[in-house]
C-alpha positions as CSV (number, residue, x, y, z in Angstrom):
1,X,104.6,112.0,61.7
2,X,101.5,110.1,61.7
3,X,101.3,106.7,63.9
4,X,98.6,103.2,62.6
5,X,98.2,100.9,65.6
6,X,95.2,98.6,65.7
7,X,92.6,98.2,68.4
8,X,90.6,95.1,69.3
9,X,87.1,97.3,70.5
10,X,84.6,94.6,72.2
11,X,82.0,94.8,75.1
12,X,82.5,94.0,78.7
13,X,80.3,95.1,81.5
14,X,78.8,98.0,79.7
15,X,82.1,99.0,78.6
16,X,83.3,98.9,75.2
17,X,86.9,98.3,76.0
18,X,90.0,98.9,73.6
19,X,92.9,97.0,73.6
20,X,95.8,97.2,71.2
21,X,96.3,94.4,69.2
22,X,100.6,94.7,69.5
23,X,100.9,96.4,72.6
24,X,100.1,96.4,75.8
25,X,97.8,98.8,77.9
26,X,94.6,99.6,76.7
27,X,91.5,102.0,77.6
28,X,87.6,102.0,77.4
29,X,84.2,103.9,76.9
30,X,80.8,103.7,77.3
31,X,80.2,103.8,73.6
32,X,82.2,102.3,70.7
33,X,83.5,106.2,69.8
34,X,84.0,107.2,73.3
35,X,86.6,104.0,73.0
36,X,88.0,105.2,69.9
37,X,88.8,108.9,71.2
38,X,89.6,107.3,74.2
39,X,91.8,104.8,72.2
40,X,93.7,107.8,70.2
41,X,94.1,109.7,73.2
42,X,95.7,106.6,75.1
43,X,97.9,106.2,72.0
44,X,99.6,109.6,71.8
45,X,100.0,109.3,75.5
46,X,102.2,106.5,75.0
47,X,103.9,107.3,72.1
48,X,104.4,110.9,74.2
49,X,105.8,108.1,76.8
50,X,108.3,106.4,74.7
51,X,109.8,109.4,72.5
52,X,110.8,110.9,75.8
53,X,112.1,108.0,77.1
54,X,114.0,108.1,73.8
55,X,112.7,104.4,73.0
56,X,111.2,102.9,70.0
57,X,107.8,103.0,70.0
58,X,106.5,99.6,69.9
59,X,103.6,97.7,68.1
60,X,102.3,98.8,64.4
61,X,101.7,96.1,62.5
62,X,98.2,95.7,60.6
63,X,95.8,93.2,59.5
64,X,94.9,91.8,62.9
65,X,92.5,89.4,63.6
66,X,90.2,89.6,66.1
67,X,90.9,87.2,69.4
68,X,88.0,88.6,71.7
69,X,85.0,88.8,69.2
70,X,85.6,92.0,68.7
71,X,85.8,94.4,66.1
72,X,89.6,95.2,65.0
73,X,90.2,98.6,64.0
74,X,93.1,101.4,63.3
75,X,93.4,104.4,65.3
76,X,95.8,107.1,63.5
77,X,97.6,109.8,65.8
78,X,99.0,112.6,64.0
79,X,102.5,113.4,66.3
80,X,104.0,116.9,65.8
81,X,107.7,116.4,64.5
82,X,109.1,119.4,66.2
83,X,107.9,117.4,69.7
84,X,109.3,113.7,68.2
85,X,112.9,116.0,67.8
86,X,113.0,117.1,71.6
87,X,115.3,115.2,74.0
């Protein structure tokens, strides 16, 4: 199963920080792709999170506007079935 959730990447302090633009949380880099893998790493984490939890995963709609003059983009996480199956 393959998971779309959009990330608002801007600067801040040297940083390029990544926030999720319908969840909460977030993650950073010192580089725009460092944020991304740390972005899709962050996200698997969480969906890891909620599946064991045995909750909905939350957030994933798209076409988000930007609300820190950022850049808004999608980070896709590929999620093994067999591991979204366990209880």
């Amino acid at each position: 199963m393959i998971y779309v959730r959009e990330f608002e990447f801007y600067s801040s302090d040297d940083y390029m920080l990544a926030v999720p633009c319908d969840m909460s949380g977030g993650t950073f880099g010192a580089t725009l792709e460092e944020a991304a893998e740390s972005a899709a790493d962050w996200l698997f984490e969480t969906i890891t999170d909620h599946l064991i939890a045995n909750e909905v995963v939350p957030g994933g709609e798209l076409g988000h506007e930007p609300v820190r003059n950022g850049k808004v983009i999608a980070i896709v996480v590929k999620y093994p079935s067999e591991r979204a199956k366990r209880p």
